[in-house]
TORBA-302036 format. One line per field, with one value per residue (C-alpha): residue number from 1; residue in three letters; chain; x, y, z. Coordinates in pm, whole numbers, plus 50000, padded with zeros to 5 digits. Layout:
num (NUM / ...) .
residu (ALA / ...) .
chaine (A / ...) .
xx (X / ...) .
yy (Y / ...) .
zz (Z / ...) .
***
This chain:
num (1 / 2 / 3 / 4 / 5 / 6 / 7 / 8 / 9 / 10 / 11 / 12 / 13 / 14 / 15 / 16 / 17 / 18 / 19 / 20 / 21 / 22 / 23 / 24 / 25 / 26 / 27 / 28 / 29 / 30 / 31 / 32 / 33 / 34 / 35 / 36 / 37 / 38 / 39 / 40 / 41 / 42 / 43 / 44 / 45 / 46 / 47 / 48 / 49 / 50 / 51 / 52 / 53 / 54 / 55 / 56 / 57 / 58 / 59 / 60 / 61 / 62 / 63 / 64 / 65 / 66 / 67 / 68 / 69 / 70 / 71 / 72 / 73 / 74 / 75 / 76 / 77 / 78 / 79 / 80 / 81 / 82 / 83 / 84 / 85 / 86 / 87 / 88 / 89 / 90 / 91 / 92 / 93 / 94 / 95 / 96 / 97 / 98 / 99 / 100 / 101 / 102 / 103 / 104 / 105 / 106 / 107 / 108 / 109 / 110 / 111 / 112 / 113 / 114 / 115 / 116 / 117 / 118 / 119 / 120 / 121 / 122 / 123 / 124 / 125 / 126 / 127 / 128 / 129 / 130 / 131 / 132 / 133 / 134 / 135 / 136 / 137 / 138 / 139 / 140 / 141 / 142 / 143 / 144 / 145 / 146 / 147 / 148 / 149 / 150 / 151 / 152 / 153 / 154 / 155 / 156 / 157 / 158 / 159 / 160 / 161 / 162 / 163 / 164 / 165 / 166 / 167 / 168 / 169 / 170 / 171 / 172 / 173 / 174 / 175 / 176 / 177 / 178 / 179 / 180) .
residu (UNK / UNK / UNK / UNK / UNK / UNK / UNK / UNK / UNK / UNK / UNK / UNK / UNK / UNK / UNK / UNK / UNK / UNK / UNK / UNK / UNK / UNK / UNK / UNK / UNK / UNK / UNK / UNK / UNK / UNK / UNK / UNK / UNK / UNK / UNK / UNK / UNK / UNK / UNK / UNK / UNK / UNK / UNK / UNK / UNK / UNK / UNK / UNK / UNK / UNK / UNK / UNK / UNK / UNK / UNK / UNK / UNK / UNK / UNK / UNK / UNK / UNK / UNK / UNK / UNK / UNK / UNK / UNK / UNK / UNK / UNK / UNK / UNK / UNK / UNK / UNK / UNK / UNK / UNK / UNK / UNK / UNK / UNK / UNK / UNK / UNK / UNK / UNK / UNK / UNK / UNK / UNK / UNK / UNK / UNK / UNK / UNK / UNK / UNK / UNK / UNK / UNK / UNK / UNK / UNK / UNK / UNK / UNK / UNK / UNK / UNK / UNK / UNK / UNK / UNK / UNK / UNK / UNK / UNK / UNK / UNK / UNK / UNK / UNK / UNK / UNK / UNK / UNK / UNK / UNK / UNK / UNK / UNK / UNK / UNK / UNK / UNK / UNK / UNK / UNK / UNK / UNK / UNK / UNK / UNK / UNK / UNK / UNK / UNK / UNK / UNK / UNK / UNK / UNK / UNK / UNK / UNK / UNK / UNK / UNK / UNK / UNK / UNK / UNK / UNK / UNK / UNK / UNK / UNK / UNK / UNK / UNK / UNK / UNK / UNK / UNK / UNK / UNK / UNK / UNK) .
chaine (A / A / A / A / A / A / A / A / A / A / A / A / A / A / A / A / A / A / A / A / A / A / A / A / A / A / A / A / A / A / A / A / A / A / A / A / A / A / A / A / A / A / A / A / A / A / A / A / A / A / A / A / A / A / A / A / A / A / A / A / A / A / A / A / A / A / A / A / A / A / A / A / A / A / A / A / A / A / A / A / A / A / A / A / A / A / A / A / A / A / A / A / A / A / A / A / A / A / A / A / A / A / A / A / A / A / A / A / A / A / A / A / A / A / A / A / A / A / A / A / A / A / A / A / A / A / A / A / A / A / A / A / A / A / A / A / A / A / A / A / A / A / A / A / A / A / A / A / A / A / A / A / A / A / A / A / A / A / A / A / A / A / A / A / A / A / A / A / A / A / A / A / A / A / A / A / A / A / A / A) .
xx (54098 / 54064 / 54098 / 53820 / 53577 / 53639 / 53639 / 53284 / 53175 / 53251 / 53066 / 52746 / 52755 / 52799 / 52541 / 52312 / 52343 / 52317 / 52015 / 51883 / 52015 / 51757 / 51450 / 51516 / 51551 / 51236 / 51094 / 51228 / 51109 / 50728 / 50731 / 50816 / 50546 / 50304 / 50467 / 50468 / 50123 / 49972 / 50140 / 50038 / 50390 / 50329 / 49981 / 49869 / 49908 / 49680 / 49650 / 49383 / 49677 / 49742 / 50154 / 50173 / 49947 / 50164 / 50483 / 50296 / 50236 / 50561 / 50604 / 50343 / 50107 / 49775 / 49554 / 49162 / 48969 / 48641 / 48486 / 48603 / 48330 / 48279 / 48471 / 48809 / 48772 / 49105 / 49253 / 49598 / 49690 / 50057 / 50160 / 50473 / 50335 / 50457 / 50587 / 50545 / 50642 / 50510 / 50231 / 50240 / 49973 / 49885 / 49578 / 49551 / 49260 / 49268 / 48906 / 48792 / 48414 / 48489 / 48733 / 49018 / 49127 / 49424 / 49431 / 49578 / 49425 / 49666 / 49812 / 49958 / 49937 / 49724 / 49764 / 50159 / 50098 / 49905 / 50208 / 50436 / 50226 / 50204 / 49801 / 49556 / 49213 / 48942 / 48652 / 48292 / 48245 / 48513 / 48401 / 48039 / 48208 / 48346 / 48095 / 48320 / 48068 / 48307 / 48501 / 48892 / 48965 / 49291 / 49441 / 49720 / 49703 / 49931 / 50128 / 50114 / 50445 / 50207 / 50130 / 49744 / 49690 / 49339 / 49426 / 49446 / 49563 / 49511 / 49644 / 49315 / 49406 / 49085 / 48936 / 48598 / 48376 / 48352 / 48764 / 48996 / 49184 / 49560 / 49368 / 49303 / 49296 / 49515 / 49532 / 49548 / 49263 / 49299 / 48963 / 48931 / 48907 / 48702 / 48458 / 48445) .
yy (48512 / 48898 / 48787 / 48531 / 48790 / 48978 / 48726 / 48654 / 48963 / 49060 / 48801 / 48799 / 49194 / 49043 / 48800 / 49087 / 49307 / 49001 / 48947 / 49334 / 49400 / 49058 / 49188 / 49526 / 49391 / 49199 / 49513 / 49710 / 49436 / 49454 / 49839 / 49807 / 49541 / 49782 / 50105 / 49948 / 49791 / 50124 / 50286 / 49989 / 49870 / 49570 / 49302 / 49413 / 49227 / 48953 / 48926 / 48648 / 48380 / 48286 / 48283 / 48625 / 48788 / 48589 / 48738 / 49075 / 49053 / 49037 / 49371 / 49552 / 49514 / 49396 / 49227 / 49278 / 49030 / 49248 / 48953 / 48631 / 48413 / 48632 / 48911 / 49035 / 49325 / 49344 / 49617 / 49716 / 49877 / 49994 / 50082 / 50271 / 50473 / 50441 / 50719 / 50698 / 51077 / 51319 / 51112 / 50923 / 50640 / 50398 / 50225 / 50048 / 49834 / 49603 / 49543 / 49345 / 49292 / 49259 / 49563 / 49511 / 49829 / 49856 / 50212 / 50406 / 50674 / 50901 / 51251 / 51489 / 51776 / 51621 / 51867 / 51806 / 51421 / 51498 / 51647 / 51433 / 51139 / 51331 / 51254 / 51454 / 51552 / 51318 / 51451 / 51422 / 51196 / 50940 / 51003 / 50917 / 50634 / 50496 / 50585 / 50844 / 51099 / 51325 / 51600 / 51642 / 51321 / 51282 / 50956 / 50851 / 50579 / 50301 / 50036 / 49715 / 49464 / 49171 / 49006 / 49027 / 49366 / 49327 / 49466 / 49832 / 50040 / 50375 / 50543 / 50724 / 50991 / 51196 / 51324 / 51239 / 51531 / 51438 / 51416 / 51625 / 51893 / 51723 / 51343 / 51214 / 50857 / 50694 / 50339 / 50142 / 50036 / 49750 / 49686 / 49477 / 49678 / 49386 / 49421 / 49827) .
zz (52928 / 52817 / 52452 / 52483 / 52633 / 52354 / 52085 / 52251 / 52298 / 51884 / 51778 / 52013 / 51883 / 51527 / 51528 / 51698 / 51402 / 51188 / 51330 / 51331 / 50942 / 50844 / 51059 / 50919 / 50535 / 50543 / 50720 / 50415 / 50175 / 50318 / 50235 / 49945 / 49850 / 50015 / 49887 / 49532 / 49500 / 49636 / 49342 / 49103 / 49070 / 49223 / 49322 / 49617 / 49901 / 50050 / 50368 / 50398 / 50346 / 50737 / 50729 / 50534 / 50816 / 51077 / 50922 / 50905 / 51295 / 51396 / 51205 / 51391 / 51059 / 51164 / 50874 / 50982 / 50716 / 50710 / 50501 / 50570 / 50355 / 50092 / 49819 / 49958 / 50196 / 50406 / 50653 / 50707 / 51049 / 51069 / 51423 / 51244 / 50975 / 50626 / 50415 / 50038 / 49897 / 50133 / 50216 / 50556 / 50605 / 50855 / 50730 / 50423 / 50268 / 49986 / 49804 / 49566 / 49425 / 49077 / 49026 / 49271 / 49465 / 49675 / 49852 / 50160 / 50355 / 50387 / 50537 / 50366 / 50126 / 49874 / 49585 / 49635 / 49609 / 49263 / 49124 / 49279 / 49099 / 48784 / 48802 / 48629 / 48738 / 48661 / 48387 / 48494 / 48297 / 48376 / 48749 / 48655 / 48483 / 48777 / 49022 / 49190 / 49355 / 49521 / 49409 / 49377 / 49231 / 49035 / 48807 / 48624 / 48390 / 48462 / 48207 / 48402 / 48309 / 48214 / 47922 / 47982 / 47792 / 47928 / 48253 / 48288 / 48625 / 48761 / 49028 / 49244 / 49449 / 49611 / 49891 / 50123 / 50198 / 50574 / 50658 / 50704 / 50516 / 50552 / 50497 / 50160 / 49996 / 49698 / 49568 / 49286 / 49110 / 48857 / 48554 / 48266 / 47961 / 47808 / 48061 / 48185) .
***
């Protein structure tokens, strides 16, 4: 009877970390989408497709659809933040009126994220270029694998005048080079 209990026992333990190891991969798998398209590795994640922001739920990712008849204007809220480099964030929004951006506010050491990134700061007039009125903006140029060479990336990194000193934001921003 001892040997059953145990037999039992091994594999209800088995089939617990069975269990854990697959929650904990598709955990793993999520960051990385996230984690990826922040960095413009990968297309940012849409949230406005009802199983993906089921599947994000269970993971303690809420998906706020700030527009729901109209351009794409999604939140992120992670109750566990994510770390990417030294940054840690817990909100991330995904816009898109024309020129899709996919960013993270973030905290951190900004300047060490810049040369962790391997950006450069932005010229006046690329920032008038791109509307960016604030100061300490940074960008790195990105090489998308597609086969639309069409579509260029950069990697934003900048601060707001009203937050904090340890906040900052960083995304990916995606434009035509037909078109901007």
């Amino acid at each position: 009877m001892r040997i059953l209990y145990k037999i039992i026992s091994c594999a209800l333990i088995t089939i617990s970390f069975t269990g854990y190891a697959t929650n904990a991969n598709t955990y793993a798998l999520i960051e990385l989408q996230f984690k990826g398209a922040l960095l413009c590795k990968r297309a940012p994640v849409d949230g406005r497709d009802p199983k993906l922001a089921a599947k994000l739920d269970r993971y303690r990712i809420k998906v706020r659809n700030l527009n729901p008849n109209g351009a794409i204007n999604l939140r992120y809220l992670f109750t566990k933040p994510l770390r990417l480099l030294n940054a840690f964030i817990s909100v991330v929004q995904y816009q898109d009126d024309g020129r899709p951006f996919f960013y993270a506010t973030a905290k951190g050491d900004m300047d060490e994220f810049v040369r962790l990134v391997e950006a450069e700061s932005i010229s006046p007039q690329l920032r008038e270029a791109f509307s960016l009125a604030r100061t300490n903006h940074y960008f790195k140029l990105v090489t998308l694998d597609s086969n639309n060479e069409s579509l260029t990336a950069m990697i934003l990194i900048g601060r707001k005048s009203e937050i904090k000193v340890n906040e900052f934001y960083f995304g990916c921003m995606y434009f035509n080079n037909q078109q901007d």
